[in-house]
C-alpha positions in Angstrom: 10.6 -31.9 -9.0 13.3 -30.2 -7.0 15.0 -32.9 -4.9 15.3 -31.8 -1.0 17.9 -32.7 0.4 16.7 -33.4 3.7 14.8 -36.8 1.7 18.3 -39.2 2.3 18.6 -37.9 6.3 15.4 -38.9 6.4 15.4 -42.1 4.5 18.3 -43.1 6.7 16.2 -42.8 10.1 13.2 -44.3 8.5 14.4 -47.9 9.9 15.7 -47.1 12.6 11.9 -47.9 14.8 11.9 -44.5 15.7 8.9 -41.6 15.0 9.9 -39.1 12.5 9.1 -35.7 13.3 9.4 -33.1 10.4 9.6 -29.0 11.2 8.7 -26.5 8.9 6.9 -23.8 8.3 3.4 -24.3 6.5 3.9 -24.2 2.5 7.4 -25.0 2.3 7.3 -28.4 0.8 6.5 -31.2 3.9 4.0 -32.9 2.3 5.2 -32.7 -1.2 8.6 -34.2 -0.1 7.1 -37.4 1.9 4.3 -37.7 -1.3 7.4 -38.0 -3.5 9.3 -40.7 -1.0 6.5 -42.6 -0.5 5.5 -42.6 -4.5 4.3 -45.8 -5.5 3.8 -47.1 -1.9 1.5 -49.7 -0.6 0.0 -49.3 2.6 1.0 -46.0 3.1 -2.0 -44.6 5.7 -2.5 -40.3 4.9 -3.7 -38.5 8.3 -4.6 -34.4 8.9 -4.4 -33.0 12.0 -6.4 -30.2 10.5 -9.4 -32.3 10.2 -11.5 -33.2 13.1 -12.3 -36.5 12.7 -8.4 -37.2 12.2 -8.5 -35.4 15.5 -11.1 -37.4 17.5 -9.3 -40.5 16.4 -5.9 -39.5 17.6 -7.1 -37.6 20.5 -8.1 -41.4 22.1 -5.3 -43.0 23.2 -7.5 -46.7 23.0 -5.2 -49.1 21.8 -7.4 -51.1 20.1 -9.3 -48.5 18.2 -6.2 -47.0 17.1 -5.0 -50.8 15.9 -7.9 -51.1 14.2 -7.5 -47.9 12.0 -3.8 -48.2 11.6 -2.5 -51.7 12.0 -3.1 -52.7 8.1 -0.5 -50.3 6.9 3.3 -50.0 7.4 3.9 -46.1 6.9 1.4 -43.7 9.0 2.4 -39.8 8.0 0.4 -37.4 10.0 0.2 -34.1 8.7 -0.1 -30.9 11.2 -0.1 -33.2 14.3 0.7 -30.0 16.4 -3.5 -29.7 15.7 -4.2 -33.4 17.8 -4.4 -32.5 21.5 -1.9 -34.7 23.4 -0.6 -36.3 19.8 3.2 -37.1 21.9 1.0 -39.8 24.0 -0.7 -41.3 20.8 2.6 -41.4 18.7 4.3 -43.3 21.9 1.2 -45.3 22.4 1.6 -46.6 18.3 5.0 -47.0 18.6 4.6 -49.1 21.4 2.7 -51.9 20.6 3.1 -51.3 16.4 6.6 -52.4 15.6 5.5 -52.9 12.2 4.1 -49.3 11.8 6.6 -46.5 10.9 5.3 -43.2 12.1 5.9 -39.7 10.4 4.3 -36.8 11.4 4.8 -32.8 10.8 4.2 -29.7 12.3 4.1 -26.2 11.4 5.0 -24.7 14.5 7.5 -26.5 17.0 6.7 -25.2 20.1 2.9 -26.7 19.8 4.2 -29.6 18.5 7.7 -30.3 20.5 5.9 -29.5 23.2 3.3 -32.2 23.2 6.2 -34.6 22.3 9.4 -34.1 24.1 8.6 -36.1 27.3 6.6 -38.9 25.9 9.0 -39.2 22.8 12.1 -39.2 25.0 14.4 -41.6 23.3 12.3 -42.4 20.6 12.0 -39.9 17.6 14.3 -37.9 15.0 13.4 -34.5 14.3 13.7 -32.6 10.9 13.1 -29.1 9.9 12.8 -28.8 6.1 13.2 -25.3 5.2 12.2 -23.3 1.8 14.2 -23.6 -1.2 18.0 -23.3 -0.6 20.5 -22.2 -3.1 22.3 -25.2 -3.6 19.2 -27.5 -3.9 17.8 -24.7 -6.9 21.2 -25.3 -8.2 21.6 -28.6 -8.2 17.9 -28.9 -9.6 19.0 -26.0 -13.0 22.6 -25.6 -12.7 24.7 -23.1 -10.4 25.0 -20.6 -13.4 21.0 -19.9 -13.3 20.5 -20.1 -9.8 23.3 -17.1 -10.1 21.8 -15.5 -12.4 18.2 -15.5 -10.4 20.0 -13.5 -7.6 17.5 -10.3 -7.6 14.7 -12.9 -7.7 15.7 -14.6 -4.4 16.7 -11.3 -2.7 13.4 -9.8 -3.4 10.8 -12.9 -3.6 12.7 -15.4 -1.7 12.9 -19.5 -2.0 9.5 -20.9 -0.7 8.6 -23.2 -3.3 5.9 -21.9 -5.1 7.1 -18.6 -5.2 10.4 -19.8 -6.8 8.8 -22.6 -9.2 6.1 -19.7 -10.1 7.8 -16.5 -10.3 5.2 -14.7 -12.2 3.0 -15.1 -9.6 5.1 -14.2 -7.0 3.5 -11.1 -5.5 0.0 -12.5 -5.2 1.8 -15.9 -3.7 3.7 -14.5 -1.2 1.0 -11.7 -0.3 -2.0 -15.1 0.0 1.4 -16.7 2.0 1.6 -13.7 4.8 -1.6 -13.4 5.2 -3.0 -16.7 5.2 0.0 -18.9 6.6 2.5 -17.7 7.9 1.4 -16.7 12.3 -1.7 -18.4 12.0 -0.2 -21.0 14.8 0.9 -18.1 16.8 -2.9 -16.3 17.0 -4.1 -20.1 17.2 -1.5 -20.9 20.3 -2.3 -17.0 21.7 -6.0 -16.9 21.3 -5.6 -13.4 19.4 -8.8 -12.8 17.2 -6.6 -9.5 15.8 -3.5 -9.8 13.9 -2.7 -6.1 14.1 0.3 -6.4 17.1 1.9 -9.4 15.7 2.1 -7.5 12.4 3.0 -4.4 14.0 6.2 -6.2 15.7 6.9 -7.8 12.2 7.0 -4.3 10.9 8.9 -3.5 12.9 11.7 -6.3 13.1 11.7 -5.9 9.2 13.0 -2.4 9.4 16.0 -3.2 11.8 16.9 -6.4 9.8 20.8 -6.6 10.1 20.4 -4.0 13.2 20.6 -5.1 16.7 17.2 -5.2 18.7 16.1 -4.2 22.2 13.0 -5.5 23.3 12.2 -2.6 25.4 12.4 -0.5 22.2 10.2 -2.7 20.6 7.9 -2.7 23.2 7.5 1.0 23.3 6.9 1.1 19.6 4.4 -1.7 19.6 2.2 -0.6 22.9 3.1 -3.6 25.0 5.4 -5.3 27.8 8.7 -7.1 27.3 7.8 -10.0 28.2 5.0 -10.7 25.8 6.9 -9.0 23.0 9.8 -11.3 24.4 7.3 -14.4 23.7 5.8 -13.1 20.7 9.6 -13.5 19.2 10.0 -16.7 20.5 6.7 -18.0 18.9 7.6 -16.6 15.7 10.9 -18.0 16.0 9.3 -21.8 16.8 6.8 -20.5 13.7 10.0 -20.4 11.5 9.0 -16.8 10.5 12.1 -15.3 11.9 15.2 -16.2 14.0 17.6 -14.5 16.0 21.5 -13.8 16.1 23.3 -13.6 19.4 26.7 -11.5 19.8 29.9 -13.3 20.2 32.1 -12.6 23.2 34.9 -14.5 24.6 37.6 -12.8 25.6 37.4 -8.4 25.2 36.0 -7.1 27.6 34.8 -4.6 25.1 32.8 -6.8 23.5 29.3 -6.3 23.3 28.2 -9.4 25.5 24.1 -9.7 25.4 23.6 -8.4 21.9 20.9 -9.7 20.0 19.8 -9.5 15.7 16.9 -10.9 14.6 16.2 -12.0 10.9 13.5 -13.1 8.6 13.7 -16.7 7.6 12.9 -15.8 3.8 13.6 -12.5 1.8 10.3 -12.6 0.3 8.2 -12.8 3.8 10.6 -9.4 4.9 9.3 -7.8 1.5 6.0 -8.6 1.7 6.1 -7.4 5.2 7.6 -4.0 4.1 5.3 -3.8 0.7 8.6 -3.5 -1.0 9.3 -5.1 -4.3 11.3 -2.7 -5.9 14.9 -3.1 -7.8 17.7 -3.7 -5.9 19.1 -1.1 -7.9 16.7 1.6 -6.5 16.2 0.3 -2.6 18.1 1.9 -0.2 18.1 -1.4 1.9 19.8 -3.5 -0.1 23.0 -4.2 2.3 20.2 -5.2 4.8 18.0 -8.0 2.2 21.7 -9.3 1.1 23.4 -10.3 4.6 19.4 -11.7 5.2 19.7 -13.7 2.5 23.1 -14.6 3.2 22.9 -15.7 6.4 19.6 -17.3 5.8 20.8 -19.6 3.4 23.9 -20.2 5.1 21.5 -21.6 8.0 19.9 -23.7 5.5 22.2 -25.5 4.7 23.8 -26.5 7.9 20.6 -27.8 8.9 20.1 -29.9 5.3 23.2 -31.7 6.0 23.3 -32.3 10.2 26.1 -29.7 10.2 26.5 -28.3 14.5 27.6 -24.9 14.2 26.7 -21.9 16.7 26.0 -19.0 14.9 27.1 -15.5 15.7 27.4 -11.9 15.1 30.6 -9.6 16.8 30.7 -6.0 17.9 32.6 -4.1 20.2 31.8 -1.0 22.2 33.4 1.3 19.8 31.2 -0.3 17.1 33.8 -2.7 15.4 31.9 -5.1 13.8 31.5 -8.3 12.5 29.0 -9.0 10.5 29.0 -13.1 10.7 30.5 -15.7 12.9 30.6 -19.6 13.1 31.9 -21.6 15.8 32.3 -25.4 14.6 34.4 -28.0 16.1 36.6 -25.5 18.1 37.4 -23.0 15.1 36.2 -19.4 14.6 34.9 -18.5 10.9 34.8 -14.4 10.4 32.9 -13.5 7.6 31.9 -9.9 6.2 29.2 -9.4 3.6 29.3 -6.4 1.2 26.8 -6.0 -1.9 29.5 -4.2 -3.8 32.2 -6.3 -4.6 34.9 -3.7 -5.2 34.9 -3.0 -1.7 37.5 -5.2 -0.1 37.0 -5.1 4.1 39.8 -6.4 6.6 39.2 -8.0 10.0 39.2 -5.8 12.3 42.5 -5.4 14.2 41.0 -5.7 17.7 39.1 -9.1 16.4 42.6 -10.7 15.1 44.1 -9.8 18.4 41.6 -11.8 20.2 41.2 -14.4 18.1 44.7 -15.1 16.1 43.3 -18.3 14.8 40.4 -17.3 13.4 39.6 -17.7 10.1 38.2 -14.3 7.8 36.3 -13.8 4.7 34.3 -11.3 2.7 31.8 -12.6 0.9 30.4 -10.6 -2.3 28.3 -11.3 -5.8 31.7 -12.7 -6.6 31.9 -15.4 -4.6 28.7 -15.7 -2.4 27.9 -19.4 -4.0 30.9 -20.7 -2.6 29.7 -19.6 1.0 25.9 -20.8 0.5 27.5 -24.4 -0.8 29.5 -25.2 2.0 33.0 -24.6 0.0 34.5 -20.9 2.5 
C-alpha cells in the first residue's frame, strides 16, 4: 500500500467538528485512502452518490429520516456527493444537529461539488484534493533510487495509481481511464451526448503543452466561440484533467502581462490523448512531456503538504523566457527545465535586472528529485 500523504492533513482535521471534503479526480486513490484510514473501524456508515437510492436519501433534507439512517454510526464518508442534488444543504443539515457524526465526502469534479457547498458549508468544512501518485510518495513507498530509475515510465504513463502499481497494463489502463473517466462530469455538467469537441480541444491543448494558448486560436481550430471554449477549460480544470499557468509580470513593461499555458495534470492522460507511447529517445516532444511532468509534480506536492505558492511562467516581448516561477512568502524562485543536462542555461539578464533577489535554478535528470521533494 503506498501511503498518501495527504492521510495525516486529513487525520488532523478529522476532530476538529468540521465536514471533510476530498477533491480529486475519479481513479486516483479517494476511496482507497479513507478504506485504509478507516481499517478496522466500527460504525463507519459507506454512502455513493452514484447510486440512486443513496441519492433519494440525501436528496431529503428530513431530519429525522436522515437520523434514522445515520445516527448509529460515528464516521459517514460519502462517495461522489457532487451526484446528490443540493448535497451542501444535507451535509450542513447533519452537521447540525449530529455532533457525534463526522462527515467525509468526495467529489470528482469541484465545480459540481464546491458549488453545491460553498454557501451552506461557510465556516464549516476542510477541503482536500488528493492527486495521483507523486514522486516523493513512490519514493518514499520503494526508495528514491527506483523511483529514479522509473523516469521514462512516469514521463510516458504517468502516476495514477493503477497505472504505476500495474505497469504492464498500462496502455489498456490509461486508454479504459480516458475514455471511461476522465470528462465524464464535464458531458454530465454540459448535457453533451458527443464527446468529439471536448476531445478535439484536448487534442489540441496536448499539442501546445509548454506553449502559450489563445483561446481565439483554439476556438478557430475547434469550430466554436471563446466563451464556451473559455468554460470548457475551466471545467476541465475543476475536472482535474488539466490546469493552467499564468505569466508573471511585475515590473518590465515588456513583459508579457495576460499570458496564459495550460498543462495536463498527468503525463499519461497527455499520451493517451496524443496516441503516443513511444521512447523518449525517439519523440520529438520530449522537452514538452519533461517540463509537464516537472511542473506537475512540483504542484503535487505543494498541495500534499498545505504549501501557498502562486505559480508562474515569465516571458518578455522579445521572447526571453522563463520557463517556471514561484512566488512564496515574498521571494521569487526562477527555475529552467532542460532534458539534456549538459546544457547549463543562465537567467536571463533582463529577469535579474528586475528581480535582483530572485532566486535561479536549472533543473535536469541530474538533480530533478531534489526539485519534486521540496529540497531547491
Amino acid at each position: 500500500m503506498v501511503e498518501r500523504t495527504l492521510e495525516n492533513a486529513i487525520r488532523k482535521r478529522l476532530s476538529d467538528h468540521k465536514v471533510i471534503v476530498l477533491y480529486g479526480a475519479r481513479q486516483t486513490g479517494k476511496t482507497t485512502l479513507l478504506k485504509q484510514m478507516f481499517k478496522g473501524k466500527e460504525k463507519v456508515l459507506w454512502l455513493n452518490g452514484d447510486e440512486s437510492e443513496v441519492r433519494s436519501l440525501l436528496n431529503d433534507q428530513n431530519s429525522q429520516r436522515l437520523a434514522a439512517v445515520i445516527a448509529d454510526y460515528t464516521t459517514v464518508v460519502i462517495d461522489e456527493a457532487q451526484r446528490i442534488e443540493h448535497i451542501g444543504l444535507t451535509l450542513k443539515l447533519i452537521h447540525d444537529t449530529m455532533d457525534q457524526v463526522k462527515l467525509i465526502c468526495t467529489g470528482s469534479s469541484s465545480f459540481m461539488l464546491a458549488r453545491s457547498t460553498s454557501e451552506p458549508l461557510t465556516g464549516r468544512k476542510w477541503e482536500f484534493v488528493l492527486h495521483p501518485f507523486s514522486f516523493e510518495e513512490l519514493a518514499n513507498h520503494r526508495s528514491v533510487l527506483e523511483e529514479l530509475q522509473a523516469k521514462s515510465l512516469r514521463l510516458t504513463y504517468g502516476s495514477y495509481p493503477d497505472i504505476a502499481l500495474h505497469p504492464d497494463d498500462s496502455k489498456s489502463l490509461l486508454t479504459e481511464l480516458v475514455t471511461s473517466y476522465l470528462y465524464r462530469d464535464v458531458l454530465e455538467f454540459e448535457l453533451l451526448r458527443k464527446s468529439s469537441k471536448i476531445e478535439d480541444l484536448l487534442k489540441a491543448l496536448a499539442l501546445q503543452v509548454g506553449g502559450e494558448v489563445s483561446l481565439n486560436e483554439l476556438a478557430r481550430l475547434i469550430g466554436l466561440d471563446v466563451k464556451t471554449i473559455d468554460r470548457y477549460l475551466l471545467l476541465l480544470e475543476q475536472s482535474f484533467v488539466i490546469f493552467r499557468l499564468p505569466s508573471f509580470a511585475r515590473n518590465m513593461r515588456n513583459e508579457i502581462k495576460r499570458g496564459r499555458k495550460i498543462y495536463f495534470v498527468d503525463n499519461g492522460v497527455l499520451n493517451t490523448i496524443l496516441s503516443k507511447f513511444a521512447v523518449l529517445e525517439n519523440r520529438s516532444d520530449v522537452g514538452s512531456l519533461w517540463e509537464n511532468y516537472l511542473i506537475g509534480e512540483r504542484r503535487k506536492y505543494l498541495s500534499n503538504h498545505g504549501l501557498q505558492a502562486n505559480m508562474y511562467f515569465w516571458r518578455t516581448h522579445s521572447q526571453q523566457e522563463i520557463d517556471y516561477i514561484e512566488e512564496s512568502d515574498g521571494e521569487l524562485f526562477a527555475y529552467e527545465f532542460k532534458w539534456n543536462s549538459r546544457k547549463r542555461p543562465t537567467s536571463p539578464r533582463s529577469f535579474l535586472e528586475a528581480y535582483p533577489s530572485a532566486h535561479f535554478a536549472v533543473v535536469n535528470q541530474d538533480n530533478y528529485e531534489q526539485f519534486l521533494m521540496g529540497k531547491m
